[in-house]
N, C-alpha and C positions, 0 to 999 in steps of 0.2 A: 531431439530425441523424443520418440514416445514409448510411457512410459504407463503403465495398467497399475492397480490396485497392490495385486501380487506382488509387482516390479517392485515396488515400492515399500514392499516388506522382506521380501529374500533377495532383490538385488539394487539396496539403495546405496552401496559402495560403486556399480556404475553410474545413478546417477549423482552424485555427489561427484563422480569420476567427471561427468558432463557437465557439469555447472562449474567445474576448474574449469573446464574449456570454453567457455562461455556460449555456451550453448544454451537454449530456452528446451525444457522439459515440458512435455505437454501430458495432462494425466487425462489416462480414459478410462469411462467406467462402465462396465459393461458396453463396449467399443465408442460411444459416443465423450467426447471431451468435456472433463471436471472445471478445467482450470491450466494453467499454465503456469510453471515455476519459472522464475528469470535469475538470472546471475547479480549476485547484491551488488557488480561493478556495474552491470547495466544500467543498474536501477540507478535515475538522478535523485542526489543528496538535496536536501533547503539545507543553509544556513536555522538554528533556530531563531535568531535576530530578526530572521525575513515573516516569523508565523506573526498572524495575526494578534496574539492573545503572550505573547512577548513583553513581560515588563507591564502589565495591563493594570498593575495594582497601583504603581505609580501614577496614572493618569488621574487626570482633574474629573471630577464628576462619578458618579457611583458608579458601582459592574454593573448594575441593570441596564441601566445606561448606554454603557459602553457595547453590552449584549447587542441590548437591540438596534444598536449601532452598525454591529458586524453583521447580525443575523439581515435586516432588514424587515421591518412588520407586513404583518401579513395585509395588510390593507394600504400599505403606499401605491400598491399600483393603478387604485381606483381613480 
């Protein structure tokens, strides 16, 4: 479904109507595309056990640490 500005304010009981259906809403603005709304079933879940930063305080070693662990430093790839 596409779906304008307007749409979105006097007739968001259709699209709300489309996203039961599982349909992906496409928002345009001034006719070119905002964005794209998806159905929260579409959308894949994580476990939160699976995020990175999970239970983090538990770990051995300080959060700086552990940060620049995740993040990776800006200079390893040299």
């Amino acid at each position: 479904m596409n779906a304008s500005v307007i749409d979105l304010r006097y007739k968001m009981n259709d699209v709300l109507k489309a996203l039961d259906r599982n349909e992906d809403v496409t928002i345009l603005y001034h006719g070119k595309v905002k964005g794209v709304i998806s159905s929260r079933d579409q959308v894949a879940s994580k476990k939160i056990i699976e995020h990175a930063f999970f239970n983090m305080r538990n770990t051995d070693g300080a959060v700086e640490e552990q940060m620049t662990r995740l993040r990776g430093g800006r200079f390893n790839a040299l």
